[in-house]
N, CA, C and O atoms as a GROMACS GRO file, in nm:
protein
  580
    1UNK      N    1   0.084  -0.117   0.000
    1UNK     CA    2   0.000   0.000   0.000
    1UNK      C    3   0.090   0.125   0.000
    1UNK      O    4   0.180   0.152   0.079
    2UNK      N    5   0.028   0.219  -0.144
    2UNK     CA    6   0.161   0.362  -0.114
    2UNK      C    7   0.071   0.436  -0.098
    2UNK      O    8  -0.035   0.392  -0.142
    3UNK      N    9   0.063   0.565  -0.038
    3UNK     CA   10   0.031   0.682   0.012
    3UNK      C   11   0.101   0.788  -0.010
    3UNK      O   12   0.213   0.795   0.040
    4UNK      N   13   0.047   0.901  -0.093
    4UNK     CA   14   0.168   1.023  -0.106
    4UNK      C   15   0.078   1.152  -0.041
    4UNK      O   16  -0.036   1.198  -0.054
    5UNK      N   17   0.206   1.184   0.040
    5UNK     CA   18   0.162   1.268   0.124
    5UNK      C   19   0.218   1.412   0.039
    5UNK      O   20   0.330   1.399  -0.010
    6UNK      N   21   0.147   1.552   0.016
    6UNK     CA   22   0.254   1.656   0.055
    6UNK      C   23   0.263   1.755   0.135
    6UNK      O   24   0.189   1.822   0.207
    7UNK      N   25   0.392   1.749   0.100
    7UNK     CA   26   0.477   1.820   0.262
    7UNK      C   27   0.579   1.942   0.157
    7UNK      O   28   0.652   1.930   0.058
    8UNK      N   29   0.544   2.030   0.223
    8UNK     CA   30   0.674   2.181   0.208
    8UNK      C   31   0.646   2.119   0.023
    8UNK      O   32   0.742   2.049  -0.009
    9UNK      N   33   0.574   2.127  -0.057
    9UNK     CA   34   0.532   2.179  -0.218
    9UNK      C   35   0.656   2.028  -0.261
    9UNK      O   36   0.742   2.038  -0.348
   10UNK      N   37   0.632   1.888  -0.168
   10UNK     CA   38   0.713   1.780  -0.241
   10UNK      C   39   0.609   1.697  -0.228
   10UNK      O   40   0.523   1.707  -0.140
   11UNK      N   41   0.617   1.565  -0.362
   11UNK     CA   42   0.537   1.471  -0.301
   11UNK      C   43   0.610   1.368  -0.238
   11UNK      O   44   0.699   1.325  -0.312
   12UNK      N   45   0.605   1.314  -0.131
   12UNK     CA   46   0.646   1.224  -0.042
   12UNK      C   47   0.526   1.080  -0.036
   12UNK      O   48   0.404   1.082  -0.027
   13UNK      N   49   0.618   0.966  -0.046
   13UNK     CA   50   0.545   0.820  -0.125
   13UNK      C   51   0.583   0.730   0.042
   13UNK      O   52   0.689   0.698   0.096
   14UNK      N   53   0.468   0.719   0.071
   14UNK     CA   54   0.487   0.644   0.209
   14UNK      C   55   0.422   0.499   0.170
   14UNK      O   56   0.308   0.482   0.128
   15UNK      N   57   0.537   0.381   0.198
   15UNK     CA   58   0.538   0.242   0.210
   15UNK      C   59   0.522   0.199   0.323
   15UNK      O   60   0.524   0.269   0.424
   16UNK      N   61   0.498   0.049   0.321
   16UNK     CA   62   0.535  -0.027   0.431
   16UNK      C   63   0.398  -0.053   0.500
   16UNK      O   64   0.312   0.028   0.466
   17UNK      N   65   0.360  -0.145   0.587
   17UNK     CA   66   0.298  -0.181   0.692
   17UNK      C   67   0.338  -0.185   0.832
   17UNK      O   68   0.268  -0.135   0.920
   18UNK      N   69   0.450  -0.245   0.856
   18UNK     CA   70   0.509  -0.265   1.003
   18UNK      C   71   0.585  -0.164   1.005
   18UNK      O   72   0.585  -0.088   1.101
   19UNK      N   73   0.666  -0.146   0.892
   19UNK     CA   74   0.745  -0.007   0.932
   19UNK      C   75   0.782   0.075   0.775
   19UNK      O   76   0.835   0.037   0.671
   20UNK      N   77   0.720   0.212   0.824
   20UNK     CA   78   0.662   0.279   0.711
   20UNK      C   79   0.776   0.386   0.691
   20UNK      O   80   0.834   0.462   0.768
   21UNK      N   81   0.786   0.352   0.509
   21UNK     CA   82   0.882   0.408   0.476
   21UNK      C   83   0.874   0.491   0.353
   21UNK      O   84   0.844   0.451   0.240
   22UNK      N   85   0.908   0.630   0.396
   22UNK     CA   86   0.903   0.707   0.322
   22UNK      C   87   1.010   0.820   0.194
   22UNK      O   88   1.113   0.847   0.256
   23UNK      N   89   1.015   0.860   0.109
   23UNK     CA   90   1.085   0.907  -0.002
   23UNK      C   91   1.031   0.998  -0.029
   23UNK      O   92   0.927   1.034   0.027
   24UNK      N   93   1.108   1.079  -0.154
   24UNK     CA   94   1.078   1.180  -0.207
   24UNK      C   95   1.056   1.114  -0.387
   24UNK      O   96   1.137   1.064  -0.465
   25UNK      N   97   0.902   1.145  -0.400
   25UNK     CA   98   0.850   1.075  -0.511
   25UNK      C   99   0.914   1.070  -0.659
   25UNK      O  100   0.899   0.990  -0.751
   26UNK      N  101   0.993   1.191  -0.645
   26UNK     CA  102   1.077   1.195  -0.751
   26UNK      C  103   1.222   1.209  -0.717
   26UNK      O  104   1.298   1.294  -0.763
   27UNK      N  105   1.253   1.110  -0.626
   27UNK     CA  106   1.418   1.167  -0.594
   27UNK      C  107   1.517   1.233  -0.688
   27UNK      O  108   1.583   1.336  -0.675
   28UNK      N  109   1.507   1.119  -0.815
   28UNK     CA  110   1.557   1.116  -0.890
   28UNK      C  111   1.586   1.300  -0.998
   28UNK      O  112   1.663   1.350  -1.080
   29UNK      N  113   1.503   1.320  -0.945
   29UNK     CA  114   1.441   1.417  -1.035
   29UNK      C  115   1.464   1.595  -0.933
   29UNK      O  116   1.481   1.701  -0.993
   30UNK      N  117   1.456   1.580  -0.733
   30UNK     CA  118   1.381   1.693  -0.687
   30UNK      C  119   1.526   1.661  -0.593
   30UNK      O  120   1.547   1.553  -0.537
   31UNK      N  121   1.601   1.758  -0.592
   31UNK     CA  122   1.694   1.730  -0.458
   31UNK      C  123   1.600   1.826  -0.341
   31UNK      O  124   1.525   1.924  -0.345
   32UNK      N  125   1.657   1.727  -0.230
   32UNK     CA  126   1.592   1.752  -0.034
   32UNK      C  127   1.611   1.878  -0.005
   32UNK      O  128   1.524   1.949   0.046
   33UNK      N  129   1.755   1.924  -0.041
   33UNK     CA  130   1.762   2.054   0.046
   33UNK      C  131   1.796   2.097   0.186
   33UNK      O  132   1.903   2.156   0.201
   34UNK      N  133   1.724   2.077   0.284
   34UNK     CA  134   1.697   2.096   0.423
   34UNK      C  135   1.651   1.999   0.445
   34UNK      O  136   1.533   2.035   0.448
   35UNK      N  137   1.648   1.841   0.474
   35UNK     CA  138   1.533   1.756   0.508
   35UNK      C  139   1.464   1.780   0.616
   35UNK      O  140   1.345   1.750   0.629
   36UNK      N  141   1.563   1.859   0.740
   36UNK     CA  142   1.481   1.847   0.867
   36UNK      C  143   1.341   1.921   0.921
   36UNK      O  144   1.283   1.907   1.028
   37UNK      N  145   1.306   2.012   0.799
   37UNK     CA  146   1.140   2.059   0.813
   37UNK      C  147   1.034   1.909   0.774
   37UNK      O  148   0.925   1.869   0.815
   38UNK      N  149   1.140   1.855   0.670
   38UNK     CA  150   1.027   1.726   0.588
   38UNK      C  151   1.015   1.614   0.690
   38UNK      O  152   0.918   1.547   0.726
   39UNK      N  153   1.154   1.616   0.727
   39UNK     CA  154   1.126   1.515   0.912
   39UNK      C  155   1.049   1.520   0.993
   39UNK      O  156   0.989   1.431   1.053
   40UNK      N  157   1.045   1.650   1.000
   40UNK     CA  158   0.952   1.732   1.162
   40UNK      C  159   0.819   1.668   1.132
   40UNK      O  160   0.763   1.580   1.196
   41UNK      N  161   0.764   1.756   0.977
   41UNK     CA  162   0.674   1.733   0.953
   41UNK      C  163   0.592   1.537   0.936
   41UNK      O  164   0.507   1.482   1.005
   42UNK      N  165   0.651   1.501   0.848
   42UNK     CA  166   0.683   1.352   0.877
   42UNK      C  167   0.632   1.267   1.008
   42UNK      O  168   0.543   1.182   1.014
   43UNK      N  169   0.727   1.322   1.121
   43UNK     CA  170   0.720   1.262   1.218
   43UNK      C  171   0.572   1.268   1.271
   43UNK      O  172   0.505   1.168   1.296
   44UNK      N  173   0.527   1.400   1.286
   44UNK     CA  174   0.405   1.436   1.368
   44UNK      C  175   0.280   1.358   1.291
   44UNK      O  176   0.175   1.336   1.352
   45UNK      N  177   0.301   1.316   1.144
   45UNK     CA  178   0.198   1.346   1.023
   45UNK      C  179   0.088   1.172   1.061
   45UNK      O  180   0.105   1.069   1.126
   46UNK      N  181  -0.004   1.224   0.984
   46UNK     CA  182  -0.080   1.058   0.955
   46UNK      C  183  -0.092   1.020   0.839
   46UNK      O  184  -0.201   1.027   0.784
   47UNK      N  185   0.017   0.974   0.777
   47UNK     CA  186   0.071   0.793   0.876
   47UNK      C  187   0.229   0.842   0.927
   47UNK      O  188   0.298   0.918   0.859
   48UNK      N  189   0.270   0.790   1.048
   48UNK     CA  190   0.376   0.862   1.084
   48UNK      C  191   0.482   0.760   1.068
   48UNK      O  192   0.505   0.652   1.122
   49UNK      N  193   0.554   0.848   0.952
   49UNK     CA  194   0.706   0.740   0.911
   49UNK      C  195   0.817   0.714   1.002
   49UNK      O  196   0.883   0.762   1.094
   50UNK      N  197   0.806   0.637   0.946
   50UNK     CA  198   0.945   0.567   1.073
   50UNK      C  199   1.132   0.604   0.989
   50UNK      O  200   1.232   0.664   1.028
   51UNK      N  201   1.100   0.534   0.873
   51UNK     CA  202   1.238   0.585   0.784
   51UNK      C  203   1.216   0.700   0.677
   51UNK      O  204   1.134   0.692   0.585
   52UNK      N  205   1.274   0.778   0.694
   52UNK     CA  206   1.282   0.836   0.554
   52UNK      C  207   1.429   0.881   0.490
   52UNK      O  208   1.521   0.953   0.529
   53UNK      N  209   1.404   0.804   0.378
   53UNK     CA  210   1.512   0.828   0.258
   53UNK      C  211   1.540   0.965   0.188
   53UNK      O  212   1.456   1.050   0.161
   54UNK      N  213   1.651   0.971   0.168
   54UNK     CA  214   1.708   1.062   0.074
   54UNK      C  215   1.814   1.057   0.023
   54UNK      O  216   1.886   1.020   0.115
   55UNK      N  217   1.890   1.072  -0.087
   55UNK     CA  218   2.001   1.147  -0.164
   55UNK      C  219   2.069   1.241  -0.213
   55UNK      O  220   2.016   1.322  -0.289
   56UNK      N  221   2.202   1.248  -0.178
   56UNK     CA  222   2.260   1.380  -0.211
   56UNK      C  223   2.314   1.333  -0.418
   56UNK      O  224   2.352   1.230  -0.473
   57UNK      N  225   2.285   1.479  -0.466
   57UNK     CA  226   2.313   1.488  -0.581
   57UNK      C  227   2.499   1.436  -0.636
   57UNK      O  228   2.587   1.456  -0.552
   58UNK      N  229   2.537   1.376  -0.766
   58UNK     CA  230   2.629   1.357  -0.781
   58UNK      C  231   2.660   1.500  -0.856
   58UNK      O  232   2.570   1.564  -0.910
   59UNK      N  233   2.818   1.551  -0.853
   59UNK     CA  234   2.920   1.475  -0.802
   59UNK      C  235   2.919   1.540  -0.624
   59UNK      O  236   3.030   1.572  -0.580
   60UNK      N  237   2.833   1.550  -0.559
   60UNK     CA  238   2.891   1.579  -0.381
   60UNK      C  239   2.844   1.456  -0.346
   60UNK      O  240   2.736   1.398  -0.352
   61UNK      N  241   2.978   1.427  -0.301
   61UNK     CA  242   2.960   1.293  -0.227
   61UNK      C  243   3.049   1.299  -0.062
   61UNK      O  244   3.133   1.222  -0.015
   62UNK      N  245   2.995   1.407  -0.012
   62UNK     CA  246   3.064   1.473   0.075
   62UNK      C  247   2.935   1.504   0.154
   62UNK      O  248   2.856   1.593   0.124
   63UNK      N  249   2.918   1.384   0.305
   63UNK     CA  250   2.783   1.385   0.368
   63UNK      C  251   2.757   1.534   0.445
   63UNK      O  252   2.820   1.583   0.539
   64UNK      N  253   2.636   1.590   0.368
   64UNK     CA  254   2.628   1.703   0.429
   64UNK      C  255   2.512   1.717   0.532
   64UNK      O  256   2.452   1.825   0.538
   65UNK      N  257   2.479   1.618   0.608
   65UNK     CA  258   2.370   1.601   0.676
   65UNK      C  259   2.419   1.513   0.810
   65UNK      O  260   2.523   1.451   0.791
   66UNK      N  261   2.357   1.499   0.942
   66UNK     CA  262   2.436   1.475   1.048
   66UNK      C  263   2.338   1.295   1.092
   66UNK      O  264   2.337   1.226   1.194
   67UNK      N  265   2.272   1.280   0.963
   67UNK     CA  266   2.194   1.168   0.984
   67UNK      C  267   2.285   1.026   0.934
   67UNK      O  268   2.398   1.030   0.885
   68UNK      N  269   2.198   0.895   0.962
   68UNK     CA  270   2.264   0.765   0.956
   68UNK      C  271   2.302   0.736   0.762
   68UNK      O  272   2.216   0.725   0.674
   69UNK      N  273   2.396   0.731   0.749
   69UNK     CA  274   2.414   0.710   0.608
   69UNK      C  275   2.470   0.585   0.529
   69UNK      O  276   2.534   0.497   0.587
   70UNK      N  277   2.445   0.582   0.416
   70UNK     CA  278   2.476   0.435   0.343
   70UNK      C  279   2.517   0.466   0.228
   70UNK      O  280   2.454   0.546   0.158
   71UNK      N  281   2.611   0.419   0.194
   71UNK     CA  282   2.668   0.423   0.017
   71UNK      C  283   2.590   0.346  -0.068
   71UNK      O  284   2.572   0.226  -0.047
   72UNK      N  285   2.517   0.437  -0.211
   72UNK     CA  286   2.439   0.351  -0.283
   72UNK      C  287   2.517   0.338  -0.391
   72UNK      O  288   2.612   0.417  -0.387
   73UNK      N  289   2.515   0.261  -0.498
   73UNK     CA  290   2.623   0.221  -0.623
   73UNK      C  291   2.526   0.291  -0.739
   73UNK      O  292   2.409   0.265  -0.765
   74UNK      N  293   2.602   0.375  -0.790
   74UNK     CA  294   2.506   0.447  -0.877
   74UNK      C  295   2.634   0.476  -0.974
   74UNK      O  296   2.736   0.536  -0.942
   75UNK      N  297   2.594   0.408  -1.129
   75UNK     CA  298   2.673   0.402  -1.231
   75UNK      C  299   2.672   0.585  -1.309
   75UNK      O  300   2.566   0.646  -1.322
   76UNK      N  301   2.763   0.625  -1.337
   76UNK     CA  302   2.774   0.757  -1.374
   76UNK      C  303   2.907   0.774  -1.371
   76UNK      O  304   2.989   0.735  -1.288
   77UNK      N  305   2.930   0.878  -1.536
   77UNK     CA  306   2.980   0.880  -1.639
   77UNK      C  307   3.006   1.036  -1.647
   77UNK      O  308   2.938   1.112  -1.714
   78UNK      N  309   3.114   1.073  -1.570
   78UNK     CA  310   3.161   1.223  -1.582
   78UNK      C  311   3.179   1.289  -1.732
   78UNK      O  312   3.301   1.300  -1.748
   79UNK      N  313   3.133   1.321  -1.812
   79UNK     CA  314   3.150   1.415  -1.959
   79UNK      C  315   3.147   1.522  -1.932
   79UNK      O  316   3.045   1.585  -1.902
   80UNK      N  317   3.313   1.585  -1.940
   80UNK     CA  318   3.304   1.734  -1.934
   80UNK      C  319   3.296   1.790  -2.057
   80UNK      O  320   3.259   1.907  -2.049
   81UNK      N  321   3.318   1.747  -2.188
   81UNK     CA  322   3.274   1.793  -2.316
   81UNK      C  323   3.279   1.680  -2.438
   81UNK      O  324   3.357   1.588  -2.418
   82UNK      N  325   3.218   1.679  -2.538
   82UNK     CA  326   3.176   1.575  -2.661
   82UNK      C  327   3.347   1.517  -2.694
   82UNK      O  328   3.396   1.405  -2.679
   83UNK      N  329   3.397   1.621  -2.734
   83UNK     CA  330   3.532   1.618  -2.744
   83UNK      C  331   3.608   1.550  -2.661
   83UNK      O  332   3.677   1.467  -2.720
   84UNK      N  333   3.623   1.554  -2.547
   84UNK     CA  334   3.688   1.503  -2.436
   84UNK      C  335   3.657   1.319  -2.448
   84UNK      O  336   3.730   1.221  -2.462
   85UNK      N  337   3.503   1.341  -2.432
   85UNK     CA  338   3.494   1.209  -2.458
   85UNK      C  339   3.497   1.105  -2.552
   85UNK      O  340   3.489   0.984  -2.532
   86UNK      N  341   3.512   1.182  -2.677
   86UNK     CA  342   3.545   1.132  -2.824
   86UNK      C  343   3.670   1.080  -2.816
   86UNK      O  344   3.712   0.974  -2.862
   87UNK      N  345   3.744   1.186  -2.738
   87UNK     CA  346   3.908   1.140  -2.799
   87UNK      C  347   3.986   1.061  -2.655
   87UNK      O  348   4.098   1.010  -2.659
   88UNK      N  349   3.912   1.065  -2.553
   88UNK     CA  350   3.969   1.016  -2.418
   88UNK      C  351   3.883   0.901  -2.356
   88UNK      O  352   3.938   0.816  -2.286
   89UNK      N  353   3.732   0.897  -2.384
   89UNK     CA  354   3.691   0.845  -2.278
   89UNK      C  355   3.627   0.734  -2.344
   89UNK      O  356   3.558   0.658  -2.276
   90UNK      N  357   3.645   0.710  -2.497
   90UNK     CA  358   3.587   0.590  -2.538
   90UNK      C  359   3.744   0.499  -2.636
   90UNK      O  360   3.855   0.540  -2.667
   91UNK      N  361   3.683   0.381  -2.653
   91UNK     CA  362   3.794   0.354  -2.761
   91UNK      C  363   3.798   0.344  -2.850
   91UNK      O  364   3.689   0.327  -2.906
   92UNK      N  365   3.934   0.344  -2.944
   92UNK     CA  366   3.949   0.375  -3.053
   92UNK      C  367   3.843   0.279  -3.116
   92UNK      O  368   3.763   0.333  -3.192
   93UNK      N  369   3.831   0.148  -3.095
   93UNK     CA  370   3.709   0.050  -3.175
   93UNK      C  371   3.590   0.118  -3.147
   93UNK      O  372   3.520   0.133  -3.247
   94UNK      N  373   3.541   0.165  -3.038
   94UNK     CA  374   3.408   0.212  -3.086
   94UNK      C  375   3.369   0.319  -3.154
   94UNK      O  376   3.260   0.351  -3.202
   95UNK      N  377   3.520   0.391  -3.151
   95UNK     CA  378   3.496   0.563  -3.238
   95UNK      C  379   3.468   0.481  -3.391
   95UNK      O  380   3.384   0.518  -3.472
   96UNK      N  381   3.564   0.357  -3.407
   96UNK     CA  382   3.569   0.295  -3.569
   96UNK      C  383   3.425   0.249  -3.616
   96UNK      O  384   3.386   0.254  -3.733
   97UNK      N  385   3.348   0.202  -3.500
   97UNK     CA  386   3.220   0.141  -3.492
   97UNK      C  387   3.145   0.192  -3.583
   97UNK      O  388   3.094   0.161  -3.690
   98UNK      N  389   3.154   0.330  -3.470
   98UNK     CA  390   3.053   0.495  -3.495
   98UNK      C  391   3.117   0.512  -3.664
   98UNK      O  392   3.034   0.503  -3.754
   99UNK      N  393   3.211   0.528  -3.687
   99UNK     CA  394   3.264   0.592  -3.806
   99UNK      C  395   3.175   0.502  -3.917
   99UNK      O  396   3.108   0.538  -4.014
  100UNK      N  397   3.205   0.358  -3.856
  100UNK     CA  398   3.132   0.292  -3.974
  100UNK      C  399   2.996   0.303  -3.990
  100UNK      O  400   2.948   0.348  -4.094
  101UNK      N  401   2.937   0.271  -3.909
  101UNK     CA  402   2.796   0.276  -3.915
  101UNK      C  403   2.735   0.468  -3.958
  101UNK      O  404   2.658   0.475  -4.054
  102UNK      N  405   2.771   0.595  -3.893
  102UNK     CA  406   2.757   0.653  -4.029
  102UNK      C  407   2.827   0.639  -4.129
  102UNK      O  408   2.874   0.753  -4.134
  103UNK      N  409   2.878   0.579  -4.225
  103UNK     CA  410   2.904   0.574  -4.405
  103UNK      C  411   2.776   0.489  -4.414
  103UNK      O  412   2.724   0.475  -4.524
  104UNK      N  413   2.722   0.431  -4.305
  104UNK     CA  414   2.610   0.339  -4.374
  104UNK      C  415   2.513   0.386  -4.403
  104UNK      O  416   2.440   0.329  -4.484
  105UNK      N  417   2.482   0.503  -4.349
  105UNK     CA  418   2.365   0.582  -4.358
  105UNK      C  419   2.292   0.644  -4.229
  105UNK      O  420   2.194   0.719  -4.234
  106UNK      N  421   2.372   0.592  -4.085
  106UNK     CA  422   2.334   0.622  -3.944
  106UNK      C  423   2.372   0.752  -3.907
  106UNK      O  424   2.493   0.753  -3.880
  107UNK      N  425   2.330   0.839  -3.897
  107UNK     CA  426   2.318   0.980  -3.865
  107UNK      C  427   2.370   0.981  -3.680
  107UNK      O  428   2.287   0.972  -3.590
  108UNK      N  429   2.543   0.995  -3.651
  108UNK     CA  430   2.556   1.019  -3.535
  108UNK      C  431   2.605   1.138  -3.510
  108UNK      O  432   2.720   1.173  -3.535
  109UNK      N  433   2.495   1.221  -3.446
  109UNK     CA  434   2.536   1.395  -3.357
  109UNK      C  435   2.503   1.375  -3.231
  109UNK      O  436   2.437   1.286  -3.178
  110UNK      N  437   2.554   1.468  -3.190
  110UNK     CA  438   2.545   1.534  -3.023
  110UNK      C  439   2.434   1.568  -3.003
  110UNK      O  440   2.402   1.636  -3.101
  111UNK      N  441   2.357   1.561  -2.939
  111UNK     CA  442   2.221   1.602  -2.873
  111UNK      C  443   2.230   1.616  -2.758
  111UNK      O  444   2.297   1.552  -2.677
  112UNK      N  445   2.122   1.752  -2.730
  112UNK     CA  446   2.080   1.790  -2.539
  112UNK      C  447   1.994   1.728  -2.512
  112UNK      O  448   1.892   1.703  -2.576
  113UNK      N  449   2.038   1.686  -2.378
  113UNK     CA  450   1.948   1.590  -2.314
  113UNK      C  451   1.880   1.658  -2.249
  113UNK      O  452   1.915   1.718  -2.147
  114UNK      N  453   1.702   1.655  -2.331
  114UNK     CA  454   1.579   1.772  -2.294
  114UNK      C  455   1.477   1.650  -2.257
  114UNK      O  456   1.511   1.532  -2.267
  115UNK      N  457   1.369   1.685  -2.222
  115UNK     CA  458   1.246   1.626  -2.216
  115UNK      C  459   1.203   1.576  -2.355
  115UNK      O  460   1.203   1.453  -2.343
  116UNK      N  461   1.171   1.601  -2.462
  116UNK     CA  462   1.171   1.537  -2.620
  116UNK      C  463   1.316   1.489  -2.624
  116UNK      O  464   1.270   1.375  -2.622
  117UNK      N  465   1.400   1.476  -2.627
  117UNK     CA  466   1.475   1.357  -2.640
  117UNK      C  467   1.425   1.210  -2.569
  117UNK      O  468   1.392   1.100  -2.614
  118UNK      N  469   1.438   1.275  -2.418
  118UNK     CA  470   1.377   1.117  -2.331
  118UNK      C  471   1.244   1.045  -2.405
  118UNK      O  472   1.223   0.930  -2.442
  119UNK      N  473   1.154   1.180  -2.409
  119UNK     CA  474   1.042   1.125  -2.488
  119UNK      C  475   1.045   1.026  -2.636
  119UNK      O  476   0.974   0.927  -2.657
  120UNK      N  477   1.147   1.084  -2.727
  120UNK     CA  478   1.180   0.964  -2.818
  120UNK      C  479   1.256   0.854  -2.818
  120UNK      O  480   1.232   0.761  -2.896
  121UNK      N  481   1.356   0.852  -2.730
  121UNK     CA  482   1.431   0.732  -2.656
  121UNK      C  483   1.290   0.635  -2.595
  121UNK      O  484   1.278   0.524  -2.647
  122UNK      N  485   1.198   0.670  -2.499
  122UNK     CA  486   1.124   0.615  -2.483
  122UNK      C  487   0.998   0.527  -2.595
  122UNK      O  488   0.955   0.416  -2.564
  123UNK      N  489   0.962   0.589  -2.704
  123UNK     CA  490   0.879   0.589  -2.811
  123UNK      C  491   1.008   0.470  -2.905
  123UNK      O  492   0.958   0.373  -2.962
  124UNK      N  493   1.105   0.481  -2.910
  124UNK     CA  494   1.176   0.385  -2.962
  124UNK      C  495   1.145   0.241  -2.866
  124UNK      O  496   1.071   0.148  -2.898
  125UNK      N  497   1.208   0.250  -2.770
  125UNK     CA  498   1.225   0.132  -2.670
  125UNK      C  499   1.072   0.054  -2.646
  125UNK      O  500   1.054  -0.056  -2.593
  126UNK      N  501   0.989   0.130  -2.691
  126UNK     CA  502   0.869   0.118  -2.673
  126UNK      C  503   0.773   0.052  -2.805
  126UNK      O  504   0.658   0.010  -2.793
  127UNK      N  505   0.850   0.057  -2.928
  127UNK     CA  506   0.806  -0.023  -3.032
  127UNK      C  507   0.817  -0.190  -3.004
  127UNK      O  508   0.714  -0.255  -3.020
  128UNK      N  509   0.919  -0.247  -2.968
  128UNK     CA  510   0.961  -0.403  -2.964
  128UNK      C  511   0.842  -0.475  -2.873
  128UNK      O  512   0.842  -0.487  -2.750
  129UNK      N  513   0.747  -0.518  -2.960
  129UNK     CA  514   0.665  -0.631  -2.869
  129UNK      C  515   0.705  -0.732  -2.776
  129UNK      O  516   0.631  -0.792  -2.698
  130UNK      N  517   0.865  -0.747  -2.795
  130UNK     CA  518   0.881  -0.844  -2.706
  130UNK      C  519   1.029  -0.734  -2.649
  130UNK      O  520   1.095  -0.644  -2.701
  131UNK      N  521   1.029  -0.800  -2.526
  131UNK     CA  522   1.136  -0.746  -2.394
  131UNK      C  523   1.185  -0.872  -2.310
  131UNK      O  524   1.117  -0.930  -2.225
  132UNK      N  525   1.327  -0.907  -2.354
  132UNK     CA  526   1.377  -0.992  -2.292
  132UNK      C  527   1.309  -1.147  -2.327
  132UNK      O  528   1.315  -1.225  -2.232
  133UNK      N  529   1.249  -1.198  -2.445
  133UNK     CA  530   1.201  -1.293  -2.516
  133UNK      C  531   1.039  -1.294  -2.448
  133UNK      O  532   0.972  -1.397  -2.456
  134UNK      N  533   0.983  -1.166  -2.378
  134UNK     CA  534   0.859  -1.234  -2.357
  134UNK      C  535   0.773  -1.119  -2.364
  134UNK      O  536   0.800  -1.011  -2.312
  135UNK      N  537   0.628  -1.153  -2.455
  135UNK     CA  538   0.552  -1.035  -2.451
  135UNK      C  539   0.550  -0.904  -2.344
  135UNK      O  540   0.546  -0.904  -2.221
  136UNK      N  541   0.554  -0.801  -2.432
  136UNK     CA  542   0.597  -0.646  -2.374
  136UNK      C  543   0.416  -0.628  -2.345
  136UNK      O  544   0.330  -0.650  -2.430
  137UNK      N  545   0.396  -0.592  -2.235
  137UNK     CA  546   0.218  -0.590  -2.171
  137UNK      C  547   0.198  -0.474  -2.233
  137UNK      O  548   0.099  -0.479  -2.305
  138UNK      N  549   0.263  -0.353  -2.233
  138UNK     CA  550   0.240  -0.214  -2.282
  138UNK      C  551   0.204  -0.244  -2.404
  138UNK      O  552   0.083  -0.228  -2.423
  139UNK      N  553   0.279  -0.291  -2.517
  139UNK     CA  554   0.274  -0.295  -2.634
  139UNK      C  555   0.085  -0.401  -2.696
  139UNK      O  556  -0.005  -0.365  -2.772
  140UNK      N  557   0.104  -0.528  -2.614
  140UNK     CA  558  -0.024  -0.571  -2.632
  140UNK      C  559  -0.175  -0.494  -2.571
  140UNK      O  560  -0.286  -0.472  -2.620
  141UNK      N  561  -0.123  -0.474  -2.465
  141UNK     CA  562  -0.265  -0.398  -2.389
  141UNK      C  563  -0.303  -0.252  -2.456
  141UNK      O  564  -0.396  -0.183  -2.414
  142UNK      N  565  -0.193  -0.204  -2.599
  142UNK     CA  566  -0.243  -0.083  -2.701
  142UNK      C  567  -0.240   0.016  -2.593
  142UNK      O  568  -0.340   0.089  -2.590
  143UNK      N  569  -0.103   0.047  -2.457
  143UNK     CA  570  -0.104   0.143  -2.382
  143UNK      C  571   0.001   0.188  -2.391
  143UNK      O  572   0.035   0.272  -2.307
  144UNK      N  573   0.084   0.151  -2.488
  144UNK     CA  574   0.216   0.214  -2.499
  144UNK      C  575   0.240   0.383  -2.567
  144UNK      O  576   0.225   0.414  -2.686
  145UNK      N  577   0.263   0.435  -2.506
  145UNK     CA  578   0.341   0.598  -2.507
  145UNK      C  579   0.362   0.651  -2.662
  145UNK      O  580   0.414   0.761  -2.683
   0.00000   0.00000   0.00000
């Protein structure tokens, strides 16, 4: 059972039965800030959480909060420019890859990573009826994006 509560203009996604655990609905997406108003509040609230999660943004990985902490493994890929990573951070076989596949007719540029990009990355990934050899539910149930 989830429950989203909001608190201070976030939505907060409360789990659990025996011990209720709560996040920030879009972590991914909303950094905390101050957590200890979202605590306060939290604590007093109905349903009253017992854990609540959060994450500090990469690259600070420098605990700036005086609470219990845990290292999560989160894959990420420093690019300080196209260039940099063209000529340093990949290898020479895959630059040859890329080279080949445009003469074939594959159109490879640089793109900003906006909201319509994700949106067509998604609309691609989202054609293949099958995922991992077994019917894709989105694709049959005619609810796909």
């Amino acid at each position: 059972m989830t429950k989203t509560l909001r608190i201070h203009d976030r939505d907060v996604s409360v789990t659990g039965n025996l011990v209720k655990l709560g996040r920030l609905e879009q972590e991914w997406y909303e950094d905390i800030g101050d957590p200890a108003p979202i605590i306060a509040e939290l604590s007093k609230g109905r349903p009253k959480v017992d854990l609540f999660t959060f994450w500090q943004r990469l690259p600070d990985t420098t605990p700036r909060h005086p609470y219990y902490m845990e290292w999560d493994e989160i894959a990420a890929l420093p690019i300080t420019s196209y260039d940099d990573w063209w000529s340093n951070q990949i290898k020479s076989r895959t630059r040859g890859i890329i080279r080949k596949s445009a003469k074939m007719g594959v159109e490879v540029r640089e793109a900003e990573y906006t909201d319509e990009f994700v949106r067509g990355m998604v609309s691609i990934f989202n054609e293949a009826p099958l995922r991992q050899g077994r019917p894709f539910w989105r694709i049959w149930c005619g609810t796909a994006r």
